[in-house]
N, C-alpha and C positions, 0 to 999 in steps of 0.2 A: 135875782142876784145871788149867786151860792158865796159864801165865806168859808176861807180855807184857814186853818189853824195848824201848824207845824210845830210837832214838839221833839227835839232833835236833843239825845243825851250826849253830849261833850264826851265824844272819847267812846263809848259804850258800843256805839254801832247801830243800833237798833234809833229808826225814824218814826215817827208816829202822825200822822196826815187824817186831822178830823175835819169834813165838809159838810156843812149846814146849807140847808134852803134858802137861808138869808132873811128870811119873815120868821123865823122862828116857828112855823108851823110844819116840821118834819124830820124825820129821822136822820139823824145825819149818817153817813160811811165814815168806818175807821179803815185805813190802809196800812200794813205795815211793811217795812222795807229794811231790811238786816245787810249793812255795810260791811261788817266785819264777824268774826268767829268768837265765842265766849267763852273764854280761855284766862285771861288776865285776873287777876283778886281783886275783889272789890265788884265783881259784873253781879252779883246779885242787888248790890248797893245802887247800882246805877240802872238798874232794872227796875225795882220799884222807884227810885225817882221818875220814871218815865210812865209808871201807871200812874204816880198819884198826877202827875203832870196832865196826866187824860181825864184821870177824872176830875180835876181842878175846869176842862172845857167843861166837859158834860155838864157836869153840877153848873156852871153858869148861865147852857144852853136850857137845862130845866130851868130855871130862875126866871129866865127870860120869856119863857114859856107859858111861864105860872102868875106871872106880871103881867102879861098880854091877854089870860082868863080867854085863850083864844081855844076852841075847844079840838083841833087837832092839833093844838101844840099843848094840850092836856094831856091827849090820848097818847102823841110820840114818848109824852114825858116816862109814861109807863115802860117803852123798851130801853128810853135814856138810864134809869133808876135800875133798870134790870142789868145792865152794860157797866154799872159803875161795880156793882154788887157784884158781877166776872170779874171787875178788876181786883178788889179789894180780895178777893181768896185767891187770886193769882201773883198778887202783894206776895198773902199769909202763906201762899207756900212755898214761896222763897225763901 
């Protein structure tokens, strides 16, 4: 059963589609899908709302991961942790 996560900024444009295995034992896909042009003030504001919004899944899908001591939901948690750490200087350099 895959579980699908949609993190959609109000206004911003930019959609964010994170899907899990549903067992917690694998990498999930992030998709992204840009609605509109970033033009308006305030689009870095609502840019980073939308990473830390990703990595608000991520960090739960580790969680879940590391709860379950299931050992390729260990091993995923390694590209999860790495995926959050692109987000967070993709934040900072906004």
């Amino acid at each position: 059963m895959e579980e699908e996560s949609v993190i959609s900024n109000s206004g911003g444009g930019e959609e964010v589609v994170v899907t899990s295995g549903g067992g917690g034992g694998g990498v999930g896909g992030t998709e992204r899908s840009s609605s509109a042009s970033s033009g308006g003030g305030g689009g870095n504001v609502v840019q980073e709302h939308g990473i830390l919004e990703e990595n608000r899944v991520l960090i739960q899908e580790i969680s879940k991961n590391h709860e379950a001591c299931d050992a390729d939901g260990l091993t995923s948690n390694v590209a999860l942790i790495q995926e959050v750490r692109t987000n967070i200087t993709r934040a900072v350099e906004l």
